[in-house]
C-alpha positions in Angstrom: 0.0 0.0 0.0 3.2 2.5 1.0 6.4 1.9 -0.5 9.3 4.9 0.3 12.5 4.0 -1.4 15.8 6.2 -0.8 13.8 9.2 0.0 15.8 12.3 0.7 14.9 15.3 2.1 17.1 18.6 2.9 16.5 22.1 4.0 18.7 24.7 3.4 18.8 26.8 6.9 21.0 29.9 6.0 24.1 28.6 4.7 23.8 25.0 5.8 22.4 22.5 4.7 20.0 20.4 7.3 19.5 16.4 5.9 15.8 16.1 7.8 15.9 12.6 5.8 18.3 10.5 4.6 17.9 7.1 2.3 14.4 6.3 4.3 13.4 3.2 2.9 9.7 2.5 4.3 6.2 0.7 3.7 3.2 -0.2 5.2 0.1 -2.4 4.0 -3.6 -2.4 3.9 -4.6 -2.0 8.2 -1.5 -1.7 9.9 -1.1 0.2 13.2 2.4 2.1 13.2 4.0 4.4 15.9 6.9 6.7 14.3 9.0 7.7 17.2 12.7 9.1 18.1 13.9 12.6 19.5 12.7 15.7 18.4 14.6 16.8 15.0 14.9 13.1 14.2 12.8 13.5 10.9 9.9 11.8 12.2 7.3 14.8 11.1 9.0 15.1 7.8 8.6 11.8 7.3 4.9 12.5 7.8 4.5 15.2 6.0 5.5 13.4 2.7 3.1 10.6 3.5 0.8 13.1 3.9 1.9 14.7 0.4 2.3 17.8 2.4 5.9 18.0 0.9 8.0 16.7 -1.8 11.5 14.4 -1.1 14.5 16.3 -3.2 14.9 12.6 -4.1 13.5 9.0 -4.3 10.5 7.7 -4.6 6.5 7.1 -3.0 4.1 4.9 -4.3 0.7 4.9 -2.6 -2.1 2.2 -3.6 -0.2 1.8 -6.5 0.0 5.6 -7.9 3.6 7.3 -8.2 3.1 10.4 -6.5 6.5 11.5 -6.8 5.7 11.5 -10.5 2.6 13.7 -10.1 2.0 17.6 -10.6 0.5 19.7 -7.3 -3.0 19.0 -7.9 -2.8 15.4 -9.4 -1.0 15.5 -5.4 -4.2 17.4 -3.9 -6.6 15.1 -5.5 -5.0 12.0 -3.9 -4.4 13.8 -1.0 -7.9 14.8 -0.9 -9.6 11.3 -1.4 -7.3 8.6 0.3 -5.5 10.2 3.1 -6.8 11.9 6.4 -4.3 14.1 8.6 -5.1 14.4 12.6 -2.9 17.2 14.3 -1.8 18.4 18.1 -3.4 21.8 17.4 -6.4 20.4 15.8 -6.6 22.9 12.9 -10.2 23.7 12.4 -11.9 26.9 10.8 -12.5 28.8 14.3 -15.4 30.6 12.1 -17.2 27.0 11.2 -19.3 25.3 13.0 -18.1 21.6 14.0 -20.7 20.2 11.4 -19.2 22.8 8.7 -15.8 21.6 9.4 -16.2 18.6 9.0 -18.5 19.1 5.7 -15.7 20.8 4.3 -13.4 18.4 2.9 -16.6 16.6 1.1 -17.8 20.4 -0.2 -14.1 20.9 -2.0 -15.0 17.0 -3.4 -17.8 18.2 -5.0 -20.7 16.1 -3.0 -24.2 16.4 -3.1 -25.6 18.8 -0.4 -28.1 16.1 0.9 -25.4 13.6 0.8 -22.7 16.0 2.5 -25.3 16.6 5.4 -26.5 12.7 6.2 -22.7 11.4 6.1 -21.6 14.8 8.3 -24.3 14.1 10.9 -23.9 10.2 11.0 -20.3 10.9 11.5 -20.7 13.4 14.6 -22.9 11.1 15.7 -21.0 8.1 15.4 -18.1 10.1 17.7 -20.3 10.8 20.2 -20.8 14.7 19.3 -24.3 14.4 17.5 -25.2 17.2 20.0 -22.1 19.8 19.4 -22.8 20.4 15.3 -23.5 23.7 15.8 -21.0 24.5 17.9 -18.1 26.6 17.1 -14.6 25.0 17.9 -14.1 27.7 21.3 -17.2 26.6 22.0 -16.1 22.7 22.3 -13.4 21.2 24.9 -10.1 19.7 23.5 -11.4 16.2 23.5 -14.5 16.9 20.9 -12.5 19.6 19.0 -10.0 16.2 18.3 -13.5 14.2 18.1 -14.2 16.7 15.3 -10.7 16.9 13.3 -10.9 13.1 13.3 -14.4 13.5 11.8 -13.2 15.8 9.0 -10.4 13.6 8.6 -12.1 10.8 7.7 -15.1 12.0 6.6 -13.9 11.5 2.5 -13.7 7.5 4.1 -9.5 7.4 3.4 -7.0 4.8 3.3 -4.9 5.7 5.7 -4.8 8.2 8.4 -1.8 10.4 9.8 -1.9 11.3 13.2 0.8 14.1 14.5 0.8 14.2 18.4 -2.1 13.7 18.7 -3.0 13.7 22.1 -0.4 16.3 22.7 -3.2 19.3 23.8 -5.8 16.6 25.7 -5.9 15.5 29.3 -5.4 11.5 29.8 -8.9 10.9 29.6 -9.7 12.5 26.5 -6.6 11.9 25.5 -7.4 7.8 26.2 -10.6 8.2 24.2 -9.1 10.2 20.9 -6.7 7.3 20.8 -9.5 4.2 21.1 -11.3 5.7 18.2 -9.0 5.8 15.9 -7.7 2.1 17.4 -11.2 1.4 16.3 -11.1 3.0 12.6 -7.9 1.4 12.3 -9.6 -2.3 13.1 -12.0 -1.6 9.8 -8.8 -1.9 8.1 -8.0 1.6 8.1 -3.9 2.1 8.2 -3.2 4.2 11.0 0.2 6.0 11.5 1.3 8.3 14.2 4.1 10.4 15.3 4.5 10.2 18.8 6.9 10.8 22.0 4.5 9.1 24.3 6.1 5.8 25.0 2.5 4.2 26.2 1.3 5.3 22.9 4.5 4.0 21.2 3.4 0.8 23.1 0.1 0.2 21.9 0.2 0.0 18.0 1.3 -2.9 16.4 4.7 -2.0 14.9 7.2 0.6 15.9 9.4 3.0 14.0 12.7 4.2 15.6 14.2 7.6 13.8 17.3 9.0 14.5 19.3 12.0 12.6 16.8 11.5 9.9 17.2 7.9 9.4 15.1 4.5 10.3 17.2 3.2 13.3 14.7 0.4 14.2 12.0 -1.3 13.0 10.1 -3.7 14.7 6.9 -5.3 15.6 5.7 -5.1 19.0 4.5 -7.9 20.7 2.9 -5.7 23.4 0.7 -4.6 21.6 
């Protein structure tokens, strides 16, 4: 489903030159459960990002569900972007000016969907996330757990492939934080493939395989039996 091969990626900060990643050979199939982890400035969000076609490698190459995205323009990259991958981040990243119903419509409104469609899928979704009575709240109207109740909605409202998760529960008390991470233990058990950056080592403990950066390169890789 994900095949990296020799991906690089560097940044030029002033006159140096930062390798964020370095020959990163990586994939992942259909349902898998995968916790990315290492010290900060390890390349484990850069590695996310171009998963999440948020950014290009200067070299190598990514193959999602067969397609070559490294071969694609920008919006041949949106429109896979769009329909097969859903992003869940620490600051949550909702419209402040929307609604939580018409954040989460959002992504199915750039897709083009029937309004009676958008509407039935938007409300069975909040429902389904136990925030059927927030959807016309505003996101500083909600608490941290149901504004990450709603991102997670948005995110996987368009019904992707695989979800990216950045910190996560980063913002959330333990018991939100515990409930963000069982539903989208529970997406990922329709066969969803999960993967998350984290520094939480009890996160790092639950999914099924673990990732190990270090100075932009995969150190360790390894299921985990804990799990």
């Amino acid at each position: 489903m994900i095949r990296l091969q020799q991906i690089q990626r560097v940044f030029q900060v002033g006159e140096e030159e930062v390798h964020a990643l370095r020959d990163v050979d990586f994939g992942a199939d259909k349902g898998e459960y995968i916790a990315i982890m290492g010290p900060s400035g390890s390349g484990k969000s850069t590695l996310l990002n171009i998963l999440g076609l948020l950014d290009r490698p200067d070299d190598g190459t990514y193959e999602l569900d067969g397609i070559m995205t490294t071969d694609l323009n920008d919006k041949e990259q949106a429109n896979v972007r769009r329909h097969k991958i859903g992003f869940v981040f620490q600051f949550f990243h909702l419209v402040p000016r929307l609604t939580a119903e018409q954040n989460v419509e959002l992504p199915l409104v750039l897709a083009g969907v029937d309004r009676a469609e958008r509407k039935k899928r938007v409300v069975e979704t909040l429902e389904a996330f136990g925030i059927g009575d927030r959807v016309k709240h505003r996101p500083d109207q909600l608490s941290g757990g149901q504004r990450q109740r709603v991102a997670i909605a948005r995110a996987t409202i368009m019904k992707p492939t695989v979800i990216l998760a950045d910190e996560h529960t980063g913002n959330l008390d333990r018991s939100s934080g515990n409930d963000v991470v069982e539903i989208l233990e529970g997406l990922n058990n329709q066969g969803i493939t999960l993967i998350m950056v984290t520094h939480d080592p009890e996160l790092g403990k639950r999914a099924r395989r673990r990732i190990k950066m270090v100075d932009g390169r995969i150190e360790e890789d390894k299921k985990n039996n804990q799990a």
